[in-house]
C-alpha positions as CSV (number, residue, x, y, z in Angstrom):
1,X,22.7,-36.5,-1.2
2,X,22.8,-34.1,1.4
3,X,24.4,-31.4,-0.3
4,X,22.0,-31.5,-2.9
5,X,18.8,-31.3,-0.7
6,X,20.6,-28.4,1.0
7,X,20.9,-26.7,-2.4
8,X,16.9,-27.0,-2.7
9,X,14.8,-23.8,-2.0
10,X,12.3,-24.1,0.9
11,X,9.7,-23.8,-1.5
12,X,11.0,-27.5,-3.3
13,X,11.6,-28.5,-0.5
14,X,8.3,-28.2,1.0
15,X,6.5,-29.4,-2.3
16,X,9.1,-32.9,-2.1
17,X,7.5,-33.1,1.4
18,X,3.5,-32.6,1.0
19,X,3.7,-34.9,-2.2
20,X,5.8,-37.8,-0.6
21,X,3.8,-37.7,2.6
22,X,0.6,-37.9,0.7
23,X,1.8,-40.7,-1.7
24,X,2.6,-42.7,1.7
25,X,-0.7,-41.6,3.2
26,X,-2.2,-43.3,0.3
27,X,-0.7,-46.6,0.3
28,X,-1.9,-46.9,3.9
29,X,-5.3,-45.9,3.1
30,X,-5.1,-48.6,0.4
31,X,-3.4,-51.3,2.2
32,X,-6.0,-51.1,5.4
33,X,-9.4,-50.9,3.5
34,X,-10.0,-54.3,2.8
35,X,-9.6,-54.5,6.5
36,X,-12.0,-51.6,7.7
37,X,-14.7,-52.5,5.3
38,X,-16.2,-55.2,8.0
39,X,-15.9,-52.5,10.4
40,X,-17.8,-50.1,8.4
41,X,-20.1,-52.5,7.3
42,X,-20.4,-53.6,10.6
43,X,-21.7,-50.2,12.1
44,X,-23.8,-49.2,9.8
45,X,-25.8,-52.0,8.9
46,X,-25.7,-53.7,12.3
47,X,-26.4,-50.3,13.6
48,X,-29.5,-50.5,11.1
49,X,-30.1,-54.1,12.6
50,X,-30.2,-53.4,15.4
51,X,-32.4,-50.9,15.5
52,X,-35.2,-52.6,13.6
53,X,-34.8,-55.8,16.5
54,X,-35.1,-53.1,19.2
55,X,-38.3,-51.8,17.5
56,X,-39.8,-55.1,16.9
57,X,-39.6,-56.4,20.3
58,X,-41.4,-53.8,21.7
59,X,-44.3,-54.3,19.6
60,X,-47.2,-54.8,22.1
61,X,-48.7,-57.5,19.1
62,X,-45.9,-59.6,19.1
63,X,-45.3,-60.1,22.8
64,X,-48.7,-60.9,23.1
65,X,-49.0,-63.7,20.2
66,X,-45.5,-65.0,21.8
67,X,-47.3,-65.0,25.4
68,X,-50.1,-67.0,23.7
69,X,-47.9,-69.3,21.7
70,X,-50.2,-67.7,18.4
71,X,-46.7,-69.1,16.1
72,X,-49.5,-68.8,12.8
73,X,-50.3,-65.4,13.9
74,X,-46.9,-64.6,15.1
75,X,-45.3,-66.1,11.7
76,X,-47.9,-63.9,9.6
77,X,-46.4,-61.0,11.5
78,X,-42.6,-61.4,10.8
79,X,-43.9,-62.0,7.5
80,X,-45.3,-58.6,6.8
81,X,-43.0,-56.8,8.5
82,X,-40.3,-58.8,6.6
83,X,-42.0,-57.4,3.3
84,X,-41.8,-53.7,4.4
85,X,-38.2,-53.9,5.4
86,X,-34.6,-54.5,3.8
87,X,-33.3,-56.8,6.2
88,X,-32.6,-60.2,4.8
89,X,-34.2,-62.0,7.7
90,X,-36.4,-61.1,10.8
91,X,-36.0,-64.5,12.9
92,X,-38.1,-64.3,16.3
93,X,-36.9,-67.3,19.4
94,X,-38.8,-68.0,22.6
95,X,-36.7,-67.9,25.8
96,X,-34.9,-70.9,24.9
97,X,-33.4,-69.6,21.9
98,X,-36.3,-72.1,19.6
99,X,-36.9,-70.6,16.8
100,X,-41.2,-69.3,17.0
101,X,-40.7,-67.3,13.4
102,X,-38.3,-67.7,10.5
103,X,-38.1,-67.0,6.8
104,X,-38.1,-70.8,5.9
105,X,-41.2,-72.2,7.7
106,X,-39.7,-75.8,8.3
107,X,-36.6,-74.3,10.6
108,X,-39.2,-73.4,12.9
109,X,-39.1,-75.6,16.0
110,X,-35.7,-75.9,15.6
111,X,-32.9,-74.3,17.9
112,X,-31.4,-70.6,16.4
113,X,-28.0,-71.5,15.5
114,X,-24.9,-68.7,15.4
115,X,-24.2,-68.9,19.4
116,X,-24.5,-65.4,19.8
117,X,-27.6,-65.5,21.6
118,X,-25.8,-65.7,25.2
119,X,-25.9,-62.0,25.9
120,X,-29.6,-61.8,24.9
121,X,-31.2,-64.3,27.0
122,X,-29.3,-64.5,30.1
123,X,-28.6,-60.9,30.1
124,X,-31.0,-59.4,28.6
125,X,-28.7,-57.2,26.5
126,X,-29.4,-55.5,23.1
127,X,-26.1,-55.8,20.4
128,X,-24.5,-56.2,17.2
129,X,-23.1,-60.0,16.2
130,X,-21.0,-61.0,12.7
131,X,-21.8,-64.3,12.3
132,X,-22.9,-67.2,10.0
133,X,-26.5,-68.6,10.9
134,X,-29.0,-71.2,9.0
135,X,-29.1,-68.7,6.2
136,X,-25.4,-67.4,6.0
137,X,-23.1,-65.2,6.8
138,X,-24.6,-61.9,8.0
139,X,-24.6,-58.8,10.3
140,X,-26.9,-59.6,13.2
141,X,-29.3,-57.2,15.2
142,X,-30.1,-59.2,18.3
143,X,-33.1,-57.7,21.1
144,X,-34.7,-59.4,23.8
145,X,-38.6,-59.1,24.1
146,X,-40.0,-58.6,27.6
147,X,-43.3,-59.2,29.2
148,X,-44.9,-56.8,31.3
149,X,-43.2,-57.8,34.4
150,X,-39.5,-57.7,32.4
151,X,-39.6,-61.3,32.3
152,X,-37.2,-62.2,29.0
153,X,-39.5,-64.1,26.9
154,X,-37.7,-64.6,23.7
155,X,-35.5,-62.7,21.2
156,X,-35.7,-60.7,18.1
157,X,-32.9,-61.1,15.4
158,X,-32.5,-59.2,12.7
159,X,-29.6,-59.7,9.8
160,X,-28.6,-58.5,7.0
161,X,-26.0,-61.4,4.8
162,X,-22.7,-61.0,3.3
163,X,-22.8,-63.5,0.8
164,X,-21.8,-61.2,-2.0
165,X,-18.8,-59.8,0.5
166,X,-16.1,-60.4,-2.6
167,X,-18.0,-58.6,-4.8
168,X,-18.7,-55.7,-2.7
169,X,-15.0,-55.4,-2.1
170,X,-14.0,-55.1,-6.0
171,X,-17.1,-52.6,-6.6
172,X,-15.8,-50.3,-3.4
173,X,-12.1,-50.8,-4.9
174,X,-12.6,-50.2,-8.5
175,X,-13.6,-46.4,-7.6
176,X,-11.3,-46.0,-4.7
177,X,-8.3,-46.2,-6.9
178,X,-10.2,-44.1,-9.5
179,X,-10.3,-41.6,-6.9
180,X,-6.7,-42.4,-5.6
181,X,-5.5,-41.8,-8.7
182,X,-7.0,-38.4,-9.3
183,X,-6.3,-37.2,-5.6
184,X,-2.4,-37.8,-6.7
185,X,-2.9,-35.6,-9.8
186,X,-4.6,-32.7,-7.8
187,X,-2.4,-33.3,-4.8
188,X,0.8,-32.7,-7.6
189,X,-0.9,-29.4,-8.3
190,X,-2.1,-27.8,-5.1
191,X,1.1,-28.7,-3.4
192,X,2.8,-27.1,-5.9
193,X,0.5,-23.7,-5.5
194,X,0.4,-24.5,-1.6
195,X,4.9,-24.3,-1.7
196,X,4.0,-20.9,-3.6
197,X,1.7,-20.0,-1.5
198,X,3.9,-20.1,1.5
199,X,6.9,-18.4,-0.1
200,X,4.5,-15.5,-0.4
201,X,3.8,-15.2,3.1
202,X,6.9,-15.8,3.9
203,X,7.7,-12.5,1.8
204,X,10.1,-14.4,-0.8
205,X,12.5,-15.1,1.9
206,X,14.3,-18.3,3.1
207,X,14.0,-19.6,6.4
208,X,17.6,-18.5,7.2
209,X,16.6,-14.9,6.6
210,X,13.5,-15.6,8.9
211,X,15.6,-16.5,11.7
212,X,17.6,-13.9,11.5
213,X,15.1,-10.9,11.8
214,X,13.6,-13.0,14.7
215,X,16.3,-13.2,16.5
216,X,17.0,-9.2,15.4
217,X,13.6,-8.7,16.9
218,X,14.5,-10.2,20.1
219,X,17.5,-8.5,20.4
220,X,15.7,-5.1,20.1
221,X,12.9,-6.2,22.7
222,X,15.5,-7.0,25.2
223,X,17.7,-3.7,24.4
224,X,14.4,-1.5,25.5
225,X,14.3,-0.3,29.1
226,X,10.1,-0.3,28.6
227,X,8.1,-3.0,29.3
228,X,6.6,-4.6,26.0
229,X,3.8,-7.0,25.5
230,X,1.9,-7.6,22.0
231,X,-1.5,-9.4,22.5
232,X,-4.1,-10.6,19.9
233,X,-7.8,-9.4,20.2
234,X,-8.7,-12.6,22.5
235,X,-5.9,-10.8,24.9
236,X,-3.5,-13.8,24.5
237,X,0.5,-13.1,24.5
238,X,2.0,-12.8,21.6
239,X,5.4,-11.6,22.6
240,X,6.6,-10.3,25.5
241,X,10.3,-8.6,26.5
242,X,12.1,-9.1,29.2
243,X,11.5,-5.5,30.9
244,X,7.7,-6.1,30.9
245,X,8.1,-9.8,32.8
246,X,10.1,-7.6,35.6
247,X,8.0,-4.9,36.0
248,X,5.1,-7.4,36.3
249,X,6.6,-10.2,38.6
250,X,6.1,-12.8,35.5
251,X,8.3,-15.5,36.0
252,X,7.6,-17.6,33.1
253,X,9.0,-17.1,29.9
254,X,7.5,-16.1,26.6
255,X,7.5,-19.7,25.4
256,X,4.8,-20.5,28.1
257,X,3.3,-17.5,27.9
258,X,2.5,-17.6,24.5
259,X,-0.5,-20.5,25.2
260,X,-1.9,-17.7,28.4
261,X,-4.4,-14.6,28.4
262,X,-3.1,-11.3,29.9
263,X,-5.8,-11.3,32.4
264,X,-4.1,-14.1,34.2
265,X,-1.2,-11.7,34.7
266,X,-2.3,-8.6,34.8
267,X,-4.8,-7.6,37.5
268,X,-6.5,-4.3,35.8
269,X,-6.8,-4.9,31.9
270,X,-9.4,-2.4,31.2
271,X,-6.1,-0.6,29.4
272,X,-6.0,-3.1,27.1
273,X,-9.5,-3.3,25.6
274,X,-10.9,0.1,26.3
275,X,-13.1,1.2,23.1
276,X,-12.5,2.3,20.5
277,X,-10.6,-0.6,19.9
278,X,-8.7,0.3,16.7
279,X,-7.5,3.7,18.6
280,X,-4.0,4.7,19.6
281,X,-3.6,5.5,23.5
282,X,-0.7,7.9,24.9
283,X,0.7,8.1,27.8
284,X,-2.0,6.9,30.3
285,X,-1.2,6.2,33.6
286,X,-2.8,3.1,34.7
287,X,-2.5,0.7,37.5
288,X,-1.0,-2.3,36.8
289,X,-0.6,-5.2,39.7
290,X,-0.5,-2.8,42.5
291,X,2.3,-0.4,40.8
292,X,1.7,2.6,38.4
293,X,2.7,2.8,35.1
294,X,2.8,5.4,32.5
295,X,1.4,3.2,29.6
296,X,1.0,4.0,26.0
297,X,-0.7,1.2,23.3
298,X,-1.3,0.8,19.5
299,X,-3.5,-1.3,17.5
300,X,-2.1,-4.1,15.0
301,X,-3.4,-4.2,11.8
302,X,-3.3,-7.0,9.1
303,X,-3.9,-5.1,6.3
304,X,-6.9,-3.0,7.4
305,X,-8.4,-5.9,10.3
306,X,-7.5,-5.4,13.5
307,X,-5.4,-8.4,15.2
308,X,-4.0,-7.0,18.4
309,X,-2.2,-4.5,20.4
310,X,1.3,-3.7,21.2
311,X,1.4,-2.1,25.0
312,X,4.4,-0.7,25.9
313,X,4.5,0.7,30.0
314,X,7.6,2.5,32.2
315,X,7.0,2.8,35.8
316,X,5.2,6.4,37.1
317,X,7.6,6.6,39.7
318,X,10.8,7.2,36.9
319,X,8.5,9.3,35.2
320,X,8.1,11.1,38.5
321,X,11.6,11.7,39.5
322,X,12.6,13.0,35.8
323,X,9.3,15.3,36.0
324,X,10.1,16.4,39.7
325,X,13.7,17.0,38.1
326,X,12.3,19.2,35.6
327,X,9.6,20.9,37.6
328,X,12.1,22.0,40.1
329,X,14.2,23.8,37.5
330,X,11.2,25.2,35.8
331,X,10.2,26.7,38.9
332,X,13.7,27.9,39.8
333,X,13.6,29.6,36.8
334,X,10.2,30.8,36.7
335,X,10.5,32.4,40.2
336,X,14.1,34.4,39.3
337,X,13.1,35.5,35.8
338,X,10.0,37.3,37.9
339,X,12.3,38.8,40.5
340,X,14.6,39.7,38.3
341,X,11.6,41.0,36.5
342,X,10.3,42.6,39.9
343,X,13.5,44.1,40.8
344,X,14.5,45.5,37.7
345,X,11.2,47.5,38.0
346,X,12.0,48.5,41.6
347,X,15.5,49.4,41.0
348,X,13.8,51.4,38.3
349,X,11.6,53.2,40.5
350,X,13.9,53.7,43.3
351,X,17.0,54.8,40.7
352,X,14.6,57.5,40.1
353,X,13.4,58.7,43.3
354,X,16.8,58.7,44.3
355,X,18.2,61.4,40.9
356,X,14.5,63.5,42.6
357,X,16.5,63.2,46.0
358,X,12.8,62.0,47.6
359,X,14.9,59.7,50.2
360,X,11.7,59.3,52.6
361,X,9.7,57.7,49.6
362,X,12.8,55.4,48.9
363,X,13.0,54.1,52.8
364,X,9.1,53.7,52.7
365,X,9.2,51.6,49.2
366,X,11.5,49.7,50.3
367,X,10.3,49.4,53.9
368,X,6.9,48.4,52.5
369,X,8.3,45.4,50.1
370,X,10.0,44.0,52.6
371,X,7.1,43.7,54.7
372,X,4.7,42.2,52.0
373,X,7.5,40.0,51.6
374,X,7.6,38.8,54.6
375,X,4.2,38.7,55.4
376,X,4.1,35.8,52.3
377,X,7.2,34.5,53.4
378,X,5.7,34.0,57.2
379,X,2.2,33.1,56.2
380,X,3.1,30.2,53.8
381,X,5.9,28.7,56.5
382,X,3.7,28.4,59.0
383,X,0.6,27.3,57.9
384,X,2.4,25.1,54.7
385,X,4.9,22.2,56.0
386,X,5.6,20.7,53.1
387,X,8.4,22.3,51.3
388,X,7.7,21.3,47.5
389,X,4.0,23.1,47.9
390,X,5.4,25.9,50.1
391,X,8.0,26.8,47.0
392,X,5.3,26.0,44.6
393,X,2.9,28.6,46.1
394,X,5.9,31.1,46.7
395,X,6.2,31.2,42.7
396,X,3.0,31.6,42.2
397,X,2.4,34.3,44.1
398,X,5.5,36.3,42.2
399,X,3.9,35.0,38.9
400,X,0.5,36.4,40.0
401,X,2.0,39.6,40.6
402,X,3.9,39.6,37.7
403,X,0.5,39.3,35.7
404,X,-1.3,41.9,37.8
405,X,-3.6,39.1,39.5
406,X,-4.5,39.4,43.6
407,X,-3.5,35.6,44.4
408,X,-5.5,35.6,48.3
409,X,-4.5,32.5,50.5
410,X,-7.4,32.0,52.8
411,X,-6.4,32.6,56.3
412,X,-7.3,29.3,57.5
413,X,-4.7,27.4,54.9
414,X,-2.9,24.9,57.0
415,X,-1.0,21.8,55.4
416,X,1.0,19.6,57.8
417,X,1.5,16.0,56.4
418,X,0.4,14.3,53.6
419,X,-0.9,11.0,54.3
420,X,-3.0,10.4,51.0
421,X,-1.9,8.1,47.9
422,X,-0.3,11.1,46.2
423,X,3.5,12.1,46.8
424,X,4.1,15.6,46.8
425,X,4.9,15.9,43.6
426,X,1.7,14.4,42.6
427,X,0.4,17.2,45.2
428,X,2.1,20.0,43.4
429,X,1.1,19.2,40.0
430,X,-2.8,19.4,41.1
431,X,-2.0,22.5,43.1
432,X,0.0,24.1,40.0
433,X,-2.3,23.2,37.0
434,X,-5.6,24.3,39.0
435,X,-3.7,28.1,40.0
436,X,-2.7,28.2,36.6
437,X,-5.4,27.5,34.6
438,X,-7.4,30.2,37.2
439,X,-5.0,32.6,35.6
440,X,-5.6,32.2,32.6
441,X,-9.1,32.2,33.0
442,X,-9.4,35.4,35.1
443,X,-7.3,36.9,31.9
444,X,-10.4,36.5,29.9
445,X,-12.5,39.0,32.0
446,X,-10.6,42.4,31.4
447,X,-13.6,44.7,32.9
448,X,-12.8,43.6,36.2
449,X,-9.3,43.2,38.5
450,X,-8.2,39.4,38.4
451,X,-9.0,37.7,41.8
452,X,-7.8,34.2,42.5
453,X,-8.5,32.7,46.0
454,X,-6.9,29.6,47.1
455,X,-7.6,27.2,50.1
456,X,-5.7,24.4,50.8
457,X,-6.0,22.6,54.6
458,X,-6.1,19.3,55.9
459,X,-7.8,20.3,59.2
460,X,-10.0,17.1,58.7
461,X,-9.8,13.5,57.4
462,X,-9.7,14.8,53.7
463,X,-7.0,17.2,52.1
464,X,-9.4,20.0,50.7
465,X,-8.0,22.5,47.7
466,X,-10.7,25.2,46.4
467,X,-9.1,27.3,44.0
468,X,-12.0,30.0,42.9
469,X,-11.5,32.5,40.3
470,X,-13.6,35.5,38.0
471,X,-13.2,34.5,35.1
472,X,-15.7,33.6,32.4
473,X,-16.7,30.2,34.3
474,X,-17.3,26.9,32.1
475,X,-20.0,26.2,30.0
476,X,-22.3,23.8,31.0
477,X,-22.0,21.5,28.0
478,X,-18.1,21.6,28.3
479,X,-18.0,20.7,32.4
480,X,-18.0,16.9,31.9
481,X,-15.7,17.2,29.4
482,X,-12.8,19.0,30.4
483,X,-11.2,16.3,32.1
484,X,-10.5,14.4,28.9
485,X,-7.1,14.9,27.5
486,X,-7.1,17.5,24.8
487,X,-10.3,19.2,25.9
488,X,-9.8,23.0,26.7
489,X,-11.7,26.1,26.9
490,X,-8.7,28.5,25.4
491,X,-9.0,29.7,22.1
492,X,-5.2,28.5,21.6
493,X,-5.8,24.8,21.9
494,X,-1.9,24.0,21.1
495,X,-0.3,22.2,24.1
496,X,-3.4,22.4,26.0
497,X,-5.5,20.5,27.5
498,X,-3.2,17.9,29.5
499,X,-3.7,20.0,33.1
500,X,-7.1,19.1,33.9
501,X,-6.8,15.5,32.7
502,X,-3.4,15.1,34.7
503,X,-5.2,16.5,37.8
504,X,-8.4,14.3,37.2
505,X,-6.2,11.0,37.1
506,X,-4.0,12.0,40.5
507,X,-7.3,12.6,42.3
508,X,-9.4,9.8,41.3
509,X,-6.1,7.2,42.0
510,X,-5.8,9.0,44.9
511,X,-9.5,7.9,45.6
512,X,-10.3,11.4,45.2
513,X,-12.9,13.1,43.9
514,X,-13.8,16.4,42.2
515,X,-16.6,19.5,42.4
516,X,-16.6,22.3,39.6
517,X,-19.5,24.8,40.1
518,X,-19.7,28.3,38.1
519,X,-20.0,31.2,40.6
520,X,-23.0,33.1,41.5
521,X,-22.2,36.1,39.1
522,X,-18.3,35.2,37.7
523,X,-16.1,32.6,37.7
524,X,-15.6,29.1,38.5
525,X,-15.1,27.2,41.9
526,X,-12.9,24.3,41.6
527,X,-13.0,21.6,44.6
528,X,-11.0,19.0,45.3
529,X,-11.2,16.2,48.4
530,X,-8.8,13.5,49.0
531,X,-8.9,10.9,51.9
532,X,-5.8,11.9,54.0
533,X,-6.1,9.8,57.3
534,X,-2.9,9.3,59.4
């Protein structure tokens, strides 16, 4: 037998299960209705009861006529009222449970029979009773009737009978297995399409094949050095790999996580929702429970509806040290290919002076480069203590002469610790990108010589860098703009506009914050203040 069920598709198989377990589903339903019919019967019509005895002994008429023993009144009462409702007796008792009012006028006098009226009288409680009085077996709505002073002075009861009970039963039977009956038939079909159903969204495959791409899926989540977490729209976990628990502190696994929200985890998740929702985000760098992270996300789609995010994250400071890495070179290289640039040109010059045998000019040529040399060389070690920005400014001063641009240090530079949020890398990139992108903008204005003036100094509680050039300056419409990635004011808008955006998020983490004015007559005035308190 159990070779053959394992020989079953899933899709039988799950058809074999809905079908059976409604087929035993029904046989219960049959087997207790007989049973919950009194219930049923019970609440609804005592509930009707009941609320007819609650209305009648508050009717201001009928506590007066029982106050003034009126029983011919009192009796024409019940009567009407018994003629305008569908209760099959209205039977009012004094406080001694005698009946005062009843459907057969020679019962009155006599004491209400049933023994439910305990509750009423004693404890002046409102309720539903099943039981068989003077008139029969019935559902009973029982209210005591106060006086002004809430002095119980009798008792309304309401019922409804059951004689007919047997025949109720077969006429709620007959349909019920009419409708059994024609539940099993559409049952047979929609668990059939239901089984088809499923195999479709389970792409044809068999649950064999299912488990193995989830466990392929895990595999790759745990084989990826990034942290990755996959939320729905709500921001709940929806996977999460192992990397990303680490980098966050999460202890708990992805079992438990799966019934959490990301905000219970993560203490900035303004990443994770920023509009527009259905766009793509690359390489942000974000703060994530009090570490930086270079962060990238992409929307899920189920067909074309957005369902969640997949956020994958790799600690700044590894991007850092690869990026420091490869700075370092790039300046290396940079600053020879412009001496070798500077000294082929020199060697050049003084090759030829030399062949014109015009010695003195050779010693003054090169008496004179040495000592702009090492007037650079002197200024930027004394006033600069930090060697990363020292060797940054060194290249590009040789770059700025390489491109015929004055590069002017202001005399009062001075830079002696940095005691900000930003490392020095972070430092050099702001230093770098604002130089460079003076550059390029003093290369737009070719009437004029290219002037860049820089001031860096930490002479006060903030780091200040003012980097003013003659360019073109910015357009006012473009100013709060530039900052966003991919926003640039060159005509050749390949690989540009990541400098600015790159400065503007070091600053602002940094708790920064940035000035850009155009100058009186040309150029722009970039300033930047950073808290740097010891």
């Amino acid at each position: 037998m159990y070779f053959s069920l394992s020989k079953l598709t899933f899709r039988i198989k799950i058809f074999l299960l809905l079908f059976g377990l409604v087929i035993l589903q029904m046989s219960v339903m049959v087997w207790h209705f007989e049973s919950t019919l009194y219930e049923s019967i019970k609440h609804q019509v005592g509930t009707r009861a009941l609320i007819q005895a609650e209305e009648i002994s508050s009717d201001p008429t009928l506590i007066n006529q029982i106050q003034l023993n009126d029983l011919n009144a009192l009796q024409k009462n019940i009567s009407r009222l018994s003629t305008i409702s569908d209760a099959s007796f209205i039977v009012i008792g004094d406080k001694d449970g005698v009946r005062l009012a009843h459907p057969v006028e020679d019962r009155i006098g006599l004491p209400m029979t049933g023994g439910d009226n305990a509750g009423v009288l004693e404890d002046g409680e409102s309720y539903i009773s099943l039981r068989k009085g003077s008139l029969g077996y019935g559902v009973r709505g029982k209210s005591p009737i106060f006086d002004q002073n809430q002095n119980i002075i009798g008792v309304v009861s309401v019922g409804y009978l059951l004689n007919r009970f047997d025949q109720w039963i077969e006429v709620y039977m007959t349909p019920l297995l009419i409708e059994i009956l024609s539940v099993l038939v559409l049952t047979l079909l929609a668990a059939w399409g239901f089984s088809r159903h499923i195999q479709k969204k389970m792409n044809n495959m068999e649950p064999e094949a299912i488990t193995l791409a989830l466990n392929l899926q895990k595999s790759i989540l745990s084989s990826v050095y990034e942290g990755v977490i996959a939320i729905d729209l709500k921001g709940n976990f929806l996977t999460i790999n192992h990397s990303a628990r680490q980098l966050l502190n999460i202890e708990h696994d992805i079992t438990y996580l799966k019934t959490r929200n990301i905000i219970e985890y993560v203490s900035n998740t303004e990443f994770f929702f920023r509009h527009p929702l259905v766009e793509n985000i690359k390489d942000e760098m974000f703060l994530f429970n009090e570490h930086y992270f270079i962060a990238n996300r992409v929307a899920i789609f189920k067909q074309k509806e957005l369902i969640g995010w997949v956020i994958s994250f790799r600690e700044k400071s590894d991007i850092d040290a690869l990026t420091n890495e490869l700075s370092q070179v790039q300046q290396h290289t940079d600053t020879l290919r412009v001496l070798r640039h500077e000294f082929s040109n020199r060697l050049a010059t003084i090759s030829g002076l030399i062949q014109l045998q015009r010695f003195d000019e050779v010693q003054q040529l090169i008496t004179n480069e040495n000592t702009n040399k090492q007037k650079l060389l002197d200024f930027i070690h004394q006033k600069i203590h930090l060697p990363q920005v020292a060797g940054l400014l060194l290249g590009k001063s040789l770059r700025a002469k390489e491109l015929n641009i004055s590069l002017i240090f202001d005399p009062t530079c001075q830079l002696s610790a940095l005691h900000s949020k930003l490392s020095e890398t972070e430092l050099c990139a702001i230093i770098g990108n604002l130089i460079d992108n003076a550059f390029d903008a003093t290369q737009q204005n070719t009437d004029i010589q290219s002037v860049v003036n820089v001031l860096i100094t930490d002479a006060g509680s903030d780091l200040v860098i003012e980097v003013t050039d003659n360019g073109p300056g910015i357009a006012a419409d473009l100013i709060d703009d530039i900052w966003k990635k991919g926003v640039t004011i060159k005509h050749d808008n390949h690989s540009h506009g990541i400098g600015l955006y790159l400065v503007h998020r070091y600053v602002t983490h940094a708790n920064g914050f940035i000035i850009v004015d155009n100058g009186d007559t040309l150029g722009c005035i970039f300033s930047v203040f950073i808290p740097n308190k010891g």
